[in-house]
mmJSON file of the N, C-alpha and C atoms, coordinates in Angstrom:
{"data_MODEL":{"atom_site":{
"group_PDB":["ATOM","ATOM","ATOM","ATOM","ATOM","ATOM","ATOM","ATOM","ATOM","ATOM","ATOM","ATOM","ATOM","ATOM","ATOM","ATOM","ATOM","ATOM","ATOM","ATOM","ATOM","ATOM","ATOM","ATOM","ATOM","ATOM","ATOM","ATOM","ATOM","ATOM","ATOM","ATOM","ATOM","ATOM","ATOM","ATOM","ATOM","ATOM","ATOM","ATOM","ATOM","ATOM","ATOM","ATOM","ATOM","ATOM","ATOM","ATOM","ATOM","ATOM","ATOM","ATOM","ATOM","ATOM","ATOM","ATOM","ATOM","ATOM","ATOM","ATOM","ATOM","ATOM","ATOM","ATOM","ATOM","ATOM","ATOM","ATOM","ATOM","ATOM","ATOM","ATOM","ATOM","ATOM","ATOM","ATOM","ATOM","ATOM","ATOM","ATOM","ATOM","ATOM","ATOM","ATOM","ATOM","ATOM","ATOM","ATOM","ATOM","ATOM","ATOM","ATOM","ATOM","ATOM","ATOM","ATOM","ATOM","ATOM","ATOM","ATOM","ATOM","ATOM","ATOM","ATOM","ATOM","ATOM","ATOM","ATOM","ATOM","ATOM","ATOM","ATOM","ATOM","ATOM","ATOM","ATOM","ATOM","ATOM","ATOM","ATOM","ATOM","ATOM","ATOM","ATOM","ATOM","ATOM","ATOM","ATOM","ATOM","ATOM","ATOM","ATOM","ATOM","ATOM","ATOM","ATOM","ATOM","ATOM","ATOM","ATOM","ATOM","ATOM","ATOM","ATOM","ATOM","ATOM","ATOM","ATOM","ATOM","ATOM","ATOM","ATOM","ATOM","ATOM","ATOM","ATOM","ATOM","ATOM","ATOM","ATOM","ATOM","ATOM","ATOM","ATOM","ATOM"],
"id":[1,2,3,4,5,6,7,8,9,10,11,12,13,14,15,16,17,18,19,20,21,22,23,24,25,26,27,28,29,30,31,32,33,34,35,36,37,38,39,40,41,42,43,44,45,46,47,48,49,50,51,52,53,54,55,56,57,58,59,60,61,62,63,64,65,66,67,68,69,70,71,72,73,74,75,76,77,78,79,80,81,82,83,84,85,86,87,88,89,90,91,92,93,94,95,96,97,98,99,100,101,102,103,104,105,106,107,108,109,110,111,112,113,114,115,116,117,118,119,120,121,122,123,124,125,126,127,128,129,130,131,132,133,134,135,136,137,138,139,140,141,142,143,144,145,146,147,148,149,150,151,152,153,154,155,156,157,158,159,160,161,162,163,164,165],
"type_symbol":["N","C","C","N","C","C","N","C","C","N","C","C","N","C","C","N","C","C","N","C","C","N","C","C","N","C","C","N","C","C","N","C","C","N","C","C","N","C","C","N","C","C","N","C","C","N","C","C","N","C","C","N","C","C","N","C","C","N","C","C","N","C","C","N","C","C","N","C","C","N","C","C","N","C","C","N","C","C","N","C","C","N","C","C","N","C","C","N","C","C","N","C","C","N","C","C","N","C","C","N","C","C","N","C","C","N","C","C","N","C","C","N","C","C","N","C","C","N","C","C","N","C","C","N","C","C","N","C","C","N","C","C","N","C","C","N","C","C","N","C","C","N","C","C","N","C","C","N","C","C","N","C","C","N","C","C","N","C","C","N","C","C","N","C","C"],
"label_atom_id":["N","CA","C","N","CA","C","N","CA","C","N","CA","C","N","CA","C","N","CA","C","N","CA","C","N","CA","C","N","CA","C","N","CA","C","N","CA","C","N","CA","C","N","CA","C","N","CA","C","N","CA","C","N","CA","C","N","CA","C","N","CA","C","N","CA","C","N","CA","C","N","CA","C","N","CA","C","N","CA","C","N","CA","C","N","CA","C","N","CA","C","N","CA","C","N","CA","C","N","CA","C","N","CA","C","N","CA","C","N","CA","C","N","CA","C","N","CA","C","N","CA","C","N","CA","C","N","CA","C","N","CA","C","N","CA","C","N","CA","C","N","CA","C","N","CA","C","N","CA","C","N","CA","C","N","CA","C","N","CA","C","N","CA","C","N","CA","C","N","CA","C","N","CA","C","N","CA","C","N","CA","C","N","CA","C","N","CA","C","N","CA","C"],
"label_alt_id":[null,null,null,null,null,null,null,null,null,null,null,null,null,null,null,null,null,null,null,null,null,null,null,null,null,null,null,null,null,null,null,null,null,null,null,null,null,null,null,null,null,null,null,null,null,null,null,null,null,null,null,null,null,null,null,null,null,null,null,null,null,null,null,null,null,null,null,null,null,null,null,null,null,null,null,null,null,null,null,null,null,null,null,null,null,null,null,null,null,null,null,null,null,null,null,null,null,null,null,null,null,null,null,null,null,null,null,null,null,null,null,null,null,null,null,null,null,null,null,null,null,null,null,null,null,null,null,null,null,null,null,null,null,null,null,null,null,null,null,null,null,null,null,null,null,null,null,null,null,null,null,null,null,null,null,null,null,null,null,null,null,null,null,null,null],
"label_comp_id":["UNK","UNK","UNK","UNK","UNK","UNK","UNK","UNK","UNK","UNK","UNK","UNK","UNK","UNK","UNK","UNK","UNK","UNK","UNK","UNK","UNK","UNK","UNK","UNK","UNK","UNK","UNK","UNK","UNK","UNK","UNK","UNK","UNK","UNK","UNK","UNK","UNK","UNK","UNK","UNK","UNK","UNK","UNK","UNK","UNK","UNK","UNK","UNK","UNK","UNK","UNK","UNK","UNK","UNK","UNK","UNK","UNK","UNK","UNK","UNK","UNK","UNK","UNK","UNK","UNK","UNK","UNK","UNK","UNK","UNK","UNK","UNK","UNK","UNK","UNK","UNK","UNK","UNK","UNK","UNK","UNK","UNK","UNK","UNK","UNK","UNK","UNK","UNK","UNK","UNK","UNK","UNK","UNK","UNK","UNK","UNK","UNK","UNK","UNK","UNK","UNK","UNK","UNK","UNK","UNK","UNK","UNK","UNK","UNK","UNK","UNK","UNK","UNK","UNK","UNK","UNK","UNK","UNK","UNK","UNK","UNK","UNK","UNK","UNK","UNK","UNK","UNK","UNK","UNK","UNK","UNK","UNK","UNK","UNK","UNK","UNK","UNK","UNK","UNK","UNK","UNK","UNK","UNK","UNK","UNK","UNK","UNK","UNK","UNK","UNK","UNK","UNK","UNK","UNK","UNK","UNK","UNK","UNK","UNK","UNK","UNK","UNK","UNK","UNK","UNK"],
"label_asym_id":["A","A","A","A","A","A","A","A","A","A","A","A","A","A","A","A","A","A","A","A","A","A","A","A","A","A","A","A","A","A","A","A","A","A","A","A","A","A","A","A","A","A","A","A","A","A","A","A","A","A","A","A","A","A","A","A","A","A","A","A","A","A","A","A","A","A","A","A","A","A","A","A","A","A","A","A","A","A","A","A","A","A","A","A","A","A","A","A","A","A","A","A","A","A","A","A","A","A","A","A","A","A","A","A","A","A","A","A","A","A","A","A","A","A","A","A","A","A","A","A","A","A","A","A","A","A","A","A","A","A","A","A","A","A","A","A","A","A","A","A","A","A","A","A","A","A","A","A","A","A","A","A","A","A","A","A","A","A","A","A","A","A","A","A","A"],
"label_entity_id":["1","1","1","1","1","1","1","1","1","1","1","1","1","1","1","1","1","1","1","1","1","1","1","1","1","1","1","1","1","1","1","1","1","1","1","1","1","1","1","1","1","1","1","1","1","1","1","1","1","1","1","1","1","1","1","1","1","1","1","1","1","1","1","1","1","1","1","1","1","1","1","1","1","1","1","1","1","1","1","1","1","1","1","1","1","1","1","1","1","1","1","1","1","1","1","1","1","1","1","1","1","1","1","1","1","1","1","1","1","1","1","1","1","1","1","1","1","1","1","1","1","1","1","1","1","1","1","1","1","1","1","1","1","1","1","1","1","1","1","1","1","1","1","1","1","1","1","1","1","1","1","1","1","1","1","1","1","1","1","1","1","1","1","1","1"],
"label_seq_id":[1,1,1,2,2,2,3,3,3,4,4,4,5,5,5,6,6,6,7,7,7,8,8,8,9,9,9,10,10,10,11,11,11,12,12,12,13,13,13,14,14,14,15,15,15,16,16,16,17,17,17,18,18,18,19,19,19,20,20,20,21,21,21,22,22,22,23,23,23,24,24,24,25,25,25,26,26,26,27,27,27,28,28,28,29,29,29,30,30,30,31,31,31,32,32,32,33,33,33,34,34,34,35,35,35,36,36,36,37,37,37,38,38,38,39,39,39,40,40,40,41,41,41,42,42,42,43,43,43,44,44,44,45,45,45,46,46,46,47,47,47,48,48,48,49,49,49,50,50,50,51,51,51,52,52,52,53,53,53,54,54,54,55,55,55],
"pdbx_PDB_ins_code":[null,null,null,null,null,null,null,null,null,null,null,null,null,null,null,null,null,null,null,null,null,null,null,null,null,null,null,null,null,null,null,null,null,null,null,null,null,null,null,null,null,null,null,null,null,null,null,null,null,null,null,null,null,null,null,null,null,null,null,null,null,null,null,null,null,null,null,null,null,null,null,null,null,null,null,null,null,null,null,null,null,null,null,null,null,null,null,null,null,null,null,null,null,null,null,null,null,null,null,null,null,null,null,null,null,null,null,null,null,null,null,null,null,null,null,null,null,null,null,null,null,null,null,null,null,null,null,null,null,null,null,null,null,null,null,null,null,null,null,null,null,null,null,null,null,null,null,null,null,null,null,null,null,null,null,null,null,null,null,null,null,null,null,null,null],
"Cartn_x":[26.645,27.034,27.365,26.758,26.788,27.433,28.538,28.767,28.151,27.973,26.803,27.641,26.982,27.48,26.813,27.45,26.832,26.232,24.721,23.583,24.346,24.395,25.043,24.476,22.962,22.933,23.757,24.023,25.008,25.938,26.762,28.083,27.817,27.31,27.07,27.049,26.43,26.423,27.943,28.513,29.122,30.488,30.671,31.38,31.872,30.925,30.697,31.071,31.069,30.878,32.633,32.956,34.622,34.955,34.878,35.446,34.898,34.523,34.241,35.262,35.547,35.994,36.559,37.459,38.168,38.273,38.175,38.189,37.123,36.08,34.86,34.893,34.571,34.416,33.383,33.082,32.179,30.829,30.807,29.736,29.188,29.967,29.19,29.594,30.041,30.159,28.197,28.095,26.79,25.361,25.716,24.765,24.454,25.83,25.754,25.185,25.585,25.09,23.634,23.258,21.562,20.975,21.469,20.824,21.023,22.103,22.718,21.876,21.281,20.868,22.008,23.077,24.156,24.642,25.329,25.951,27.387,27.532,28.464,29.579,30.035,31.234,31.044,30.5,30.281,30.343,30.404,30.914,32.282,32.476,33.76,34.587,34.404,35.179,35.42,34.419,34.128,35.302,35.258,36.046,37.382,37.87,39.281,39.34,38.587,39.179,39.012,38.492,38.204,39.282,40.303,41.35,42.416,42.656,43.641,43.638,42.374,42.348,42.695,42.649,42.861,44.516,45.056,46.836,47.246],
"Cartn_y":[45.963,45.95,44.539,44.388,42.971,42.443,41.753,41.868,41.639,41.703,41.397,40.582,39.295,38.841,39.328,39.094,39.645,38.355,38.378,37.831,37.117,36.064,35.618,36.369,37.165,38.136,39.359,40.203,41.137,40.859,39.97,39.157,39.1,38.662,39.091,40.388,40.993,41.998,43.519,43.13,43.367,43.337,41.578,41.04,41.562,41.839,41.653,43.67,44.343,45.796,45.596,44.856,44.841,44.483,43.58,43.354,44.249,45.543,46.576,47.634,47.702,49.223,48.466,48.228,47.887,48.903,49.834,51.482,52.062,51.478,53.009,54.096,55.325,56.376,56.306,57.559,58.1,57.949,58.57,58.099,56.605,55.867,54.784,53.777,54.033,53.463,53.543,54.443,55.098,54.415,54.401,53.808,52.77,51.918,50.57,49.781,50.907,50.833,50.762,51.928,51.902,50.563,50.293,49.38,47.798,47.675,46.357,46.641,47.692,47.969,47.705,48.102,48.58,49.423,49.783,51.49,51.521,52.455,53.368,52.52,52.693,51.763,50.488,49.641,48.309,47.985,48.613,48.573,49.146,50.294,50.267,49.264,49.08,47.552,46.554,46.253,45.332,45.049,46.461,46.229,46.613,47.42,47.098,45.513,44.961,43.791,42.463,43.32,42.361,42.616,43.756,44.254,43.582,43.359,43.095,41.351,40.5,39.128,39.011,40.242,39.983,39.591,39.983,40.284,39.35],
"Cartn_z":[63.383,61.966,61.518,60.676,60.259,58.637,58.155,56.984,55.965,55.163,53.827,52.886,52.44,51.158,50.179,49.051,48.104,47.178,47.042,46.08,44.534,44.381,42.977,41.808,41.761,41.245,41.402,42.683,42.818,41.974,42.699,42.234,40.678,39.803,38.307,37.757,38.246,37.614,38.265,39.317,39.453,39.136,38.531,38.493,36.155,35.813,34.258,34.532,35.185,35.699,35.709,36.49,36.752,35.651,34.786,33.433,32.383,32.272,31.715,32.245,33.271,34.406,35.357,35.534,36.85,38.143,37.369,38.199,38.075,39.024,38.293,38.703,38.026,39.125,40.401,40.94,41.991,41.423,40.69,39.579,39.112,38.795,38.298,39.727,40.293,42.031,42.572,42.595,43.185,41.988,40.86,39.973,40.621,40.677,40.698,42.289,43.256,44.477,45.074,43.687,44.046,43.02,42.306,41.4,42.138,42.793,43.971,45.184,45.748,46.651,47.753,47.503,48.138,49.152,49.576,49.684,49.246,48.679,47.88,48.12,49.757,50.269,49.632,50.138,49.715,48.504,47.417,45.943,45.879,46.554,46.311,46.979,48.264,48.949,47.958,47.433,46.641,45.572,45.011,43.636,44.251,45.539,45.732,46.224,46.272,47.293,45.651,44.768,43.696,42.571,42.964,42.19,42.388,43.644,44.685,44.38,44.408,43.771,42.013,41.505,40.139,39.819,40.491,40.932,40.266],
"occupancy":[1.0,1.0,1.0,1.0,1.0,1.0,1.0,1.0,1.0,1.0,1.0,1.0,1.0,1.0,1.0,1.0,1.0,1.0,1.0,1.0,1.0,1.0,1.0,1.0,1.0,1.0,1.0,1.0,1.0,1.0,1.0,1.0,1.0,1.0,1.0,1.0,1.0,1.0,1.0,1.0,1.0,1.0,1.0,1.0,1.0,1.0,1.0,1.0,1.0,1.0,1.0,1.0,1.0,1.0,1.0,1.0,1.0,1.0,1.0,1.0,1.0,1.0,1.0,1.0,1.0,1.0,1.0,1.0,1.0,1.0,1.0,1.0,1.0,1.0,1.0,1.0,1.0,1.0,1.0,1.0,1.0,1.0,1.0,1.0,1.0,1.0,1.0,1.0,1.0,1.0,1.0,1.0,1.0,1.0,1.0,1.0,1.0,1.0,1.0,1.0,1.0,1.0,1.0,1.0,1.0,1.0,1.0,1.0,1.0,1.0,1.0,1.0,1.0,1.0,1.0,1.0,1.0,1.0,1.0,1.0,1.0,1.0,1.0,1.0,1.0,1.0,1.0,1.0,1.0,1.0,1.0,1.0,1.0,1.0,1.0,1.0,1.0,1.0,1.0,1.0,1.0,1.0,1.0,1.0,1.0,1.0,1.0,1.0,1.0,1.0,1.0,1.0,1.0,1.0,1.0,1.0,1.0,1.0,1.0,1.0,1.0,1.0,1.0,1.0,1.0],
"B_iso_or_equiv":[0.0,0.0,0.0,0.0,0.0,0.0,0.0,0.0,0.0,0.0,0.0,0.0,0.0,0.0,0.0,0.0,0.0,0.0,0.0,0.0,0.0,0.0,0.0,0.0,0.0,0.0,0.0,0.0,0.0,0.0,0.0,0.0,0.0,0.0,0.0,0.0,0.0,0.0,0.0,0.0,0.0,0.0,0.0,0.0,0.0,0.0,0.0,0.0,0.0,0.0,0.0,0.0,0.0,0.0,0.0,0.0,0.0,0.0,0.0,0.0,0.0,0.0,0.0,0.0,0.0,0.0,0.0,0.0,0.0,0.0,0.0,0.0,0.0,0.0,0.0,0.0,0.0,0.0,0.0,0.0,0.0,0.0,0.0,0.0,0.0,0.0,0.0,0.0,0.0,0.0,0.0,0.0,0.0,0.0,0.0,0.0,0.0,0.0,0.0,0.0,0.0,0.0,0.0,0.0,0.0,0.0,0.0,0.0,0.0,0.0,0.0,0.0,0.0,0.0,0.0,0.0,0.0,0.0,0.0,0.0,0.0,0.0,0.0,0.0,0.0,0.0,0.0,0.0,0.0,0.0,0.0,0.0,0.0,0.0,0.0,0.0,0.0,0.0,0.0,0.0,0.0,0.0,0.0,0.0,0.0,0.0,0.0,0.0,0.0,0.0,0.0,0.0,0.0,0.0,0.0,0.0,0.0,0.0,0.0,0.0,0.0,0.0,0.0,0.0,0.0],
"pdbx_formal_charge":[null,null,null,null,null,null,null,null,null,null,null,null,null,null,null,null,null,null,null,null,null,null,null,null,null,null,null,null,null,null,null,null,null,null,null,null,null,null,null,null,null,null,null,null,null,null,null,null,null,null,null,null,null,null,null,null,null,null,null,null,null,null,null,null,null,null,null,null,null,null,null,null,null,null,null,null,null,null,null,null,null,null,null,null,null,null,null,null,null,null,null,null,null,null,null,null,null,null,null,null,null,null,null,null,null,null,null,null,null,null,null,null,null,null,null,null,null,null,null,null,null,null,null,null,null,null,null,null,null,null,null,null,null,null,null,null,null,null,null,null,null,null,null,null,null,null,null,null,null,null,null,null,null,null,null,null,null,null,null,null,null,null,null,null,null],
"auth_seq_id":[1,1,1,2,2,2,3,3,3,4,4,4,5,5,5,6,6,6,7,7,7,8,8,8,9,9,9,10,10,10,11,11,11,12,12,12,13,13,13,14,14,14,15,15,15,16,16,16,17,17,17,18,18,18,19,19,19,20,20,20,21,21,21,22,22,22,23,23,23,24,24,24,25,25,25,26,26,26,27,27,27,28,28,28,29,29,29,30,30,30,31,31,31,32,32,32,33,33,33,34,34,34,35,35,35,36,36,36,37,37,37,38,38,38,39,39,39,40,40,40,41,41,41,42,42,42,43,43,43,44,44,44,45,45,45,46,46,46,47,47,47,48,48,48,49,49,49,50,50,50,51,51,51,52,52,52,53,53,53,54,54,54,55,55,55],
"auth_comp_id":["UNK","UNK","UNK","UNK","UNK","UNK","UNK","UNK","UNK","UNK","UNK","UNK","UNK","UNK","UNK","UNK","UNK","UNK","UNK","UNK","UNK","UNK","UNK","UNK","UNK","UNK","UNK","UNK","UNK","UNK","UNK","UNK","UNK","UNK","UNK","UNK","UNK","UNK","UNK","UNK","UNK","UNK","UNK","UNK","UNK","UNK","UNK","UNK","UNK","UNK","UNK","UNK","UNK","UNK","UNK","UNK","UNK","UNK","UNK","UNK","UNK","UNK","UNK","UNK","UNK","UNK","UNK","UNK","UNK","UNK","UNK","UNK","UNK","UNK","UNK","UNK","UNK","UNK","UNK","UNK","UNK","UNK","UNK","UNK","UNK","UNK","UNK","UNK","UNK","UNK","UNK","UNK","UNK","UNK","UNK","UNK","UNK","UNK","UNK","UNK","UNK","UNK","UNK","UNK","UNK","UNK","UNK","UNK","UNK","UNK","UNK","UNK","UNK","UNK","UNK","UNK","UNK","UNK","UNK","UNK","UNK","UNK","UNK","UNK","UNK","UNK","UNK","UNK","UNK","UNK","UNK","UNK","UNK","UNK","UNK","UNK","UNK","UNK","UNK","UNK","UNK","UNK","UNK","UNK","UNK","UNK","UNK","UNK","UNK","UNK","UNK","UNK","UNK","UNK","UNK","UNK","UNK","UNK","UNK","UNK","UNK","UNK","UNK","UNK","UNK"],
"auth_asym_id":["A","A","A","A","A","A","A","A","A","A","A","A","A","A","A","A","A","A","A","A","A","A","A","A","A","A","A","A","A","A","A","A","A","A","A","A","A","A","A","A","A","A","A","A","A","A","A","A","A","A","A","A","A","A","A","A","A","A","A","A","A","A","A","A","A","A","A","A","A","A","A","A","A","A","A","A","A","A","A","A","A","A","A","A","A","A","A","A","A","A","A","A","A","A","A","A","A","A","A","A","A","A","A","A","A","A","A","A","A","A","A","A","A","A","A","A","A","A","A","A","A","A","A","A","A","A","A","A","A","A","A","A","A","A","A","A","A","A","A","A","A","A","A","A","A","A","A","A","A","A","A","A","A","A","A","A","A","A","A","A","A","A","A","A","A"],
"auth_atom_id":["N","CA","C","N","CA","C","N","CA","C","N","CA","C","N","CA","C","N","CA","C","N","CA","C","N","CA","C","N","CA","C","N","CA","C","N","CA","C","N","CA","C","N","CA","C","N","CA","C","N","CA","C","N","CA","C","N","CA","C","N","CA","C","N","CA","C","N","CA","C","N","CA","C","N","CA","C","N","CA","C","N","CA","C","N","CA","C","N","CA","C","N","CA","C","N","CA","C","N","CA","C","N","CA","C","N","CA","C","N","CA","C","N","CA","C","N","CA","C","N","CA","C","N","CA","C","N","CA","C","N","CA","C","N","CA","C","N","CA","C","N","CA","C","N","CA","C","N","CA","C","N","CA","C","N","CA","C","N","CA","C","N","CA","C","N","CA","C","N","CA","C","N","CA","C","N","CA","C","N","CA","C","N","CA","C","N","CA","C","N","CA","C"],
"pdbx_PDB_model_num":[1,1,1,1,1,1,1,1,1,1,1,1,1,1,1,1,1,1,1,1,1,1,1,1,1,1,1,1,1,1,1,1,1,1,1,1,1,1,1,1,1,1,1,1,1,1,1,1,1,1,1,1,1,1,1,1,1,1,1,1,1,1,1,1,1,1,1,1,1,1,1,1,1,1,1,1,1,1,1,1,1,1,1,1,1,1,1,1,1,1,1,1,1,1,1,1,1,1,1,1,1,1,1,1,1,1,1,1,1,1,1,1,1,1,1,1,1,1,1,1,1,1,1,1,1,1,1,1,1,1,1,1,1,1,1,1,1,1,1,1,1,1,1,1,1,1,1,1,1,1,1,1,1,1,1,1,1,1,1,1,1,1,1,1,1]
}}}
């Protein structure tokens, strides 16, 4: 298992996703996962660990 950074594309559109929804649901978690070519986790990691820097 290897960690993944995330693409300065990811990171954009993820990043403009968090300043819309800080909280997404299950639902737009999974949108955003297939559209990042993601998995589910890895967006949600993402945005707790991108919540947690917002502090």
């Amino acid at each position: 298992k290897h960690r993944r950074r995330t693409s300065k594309k990811q990171f954009s559109i993820l990043e403009k996703a968090f300043n819309e929804n800080p909280k997404p649901n299950a639902a737009t978690r999974r949108e955003l996962a297939e559209k990042l070519k993601m998995t589910v986790r890895g967006v949600q990691v993402w945005f707790q660990n991108r919540r947690a820097k917002a502090k």
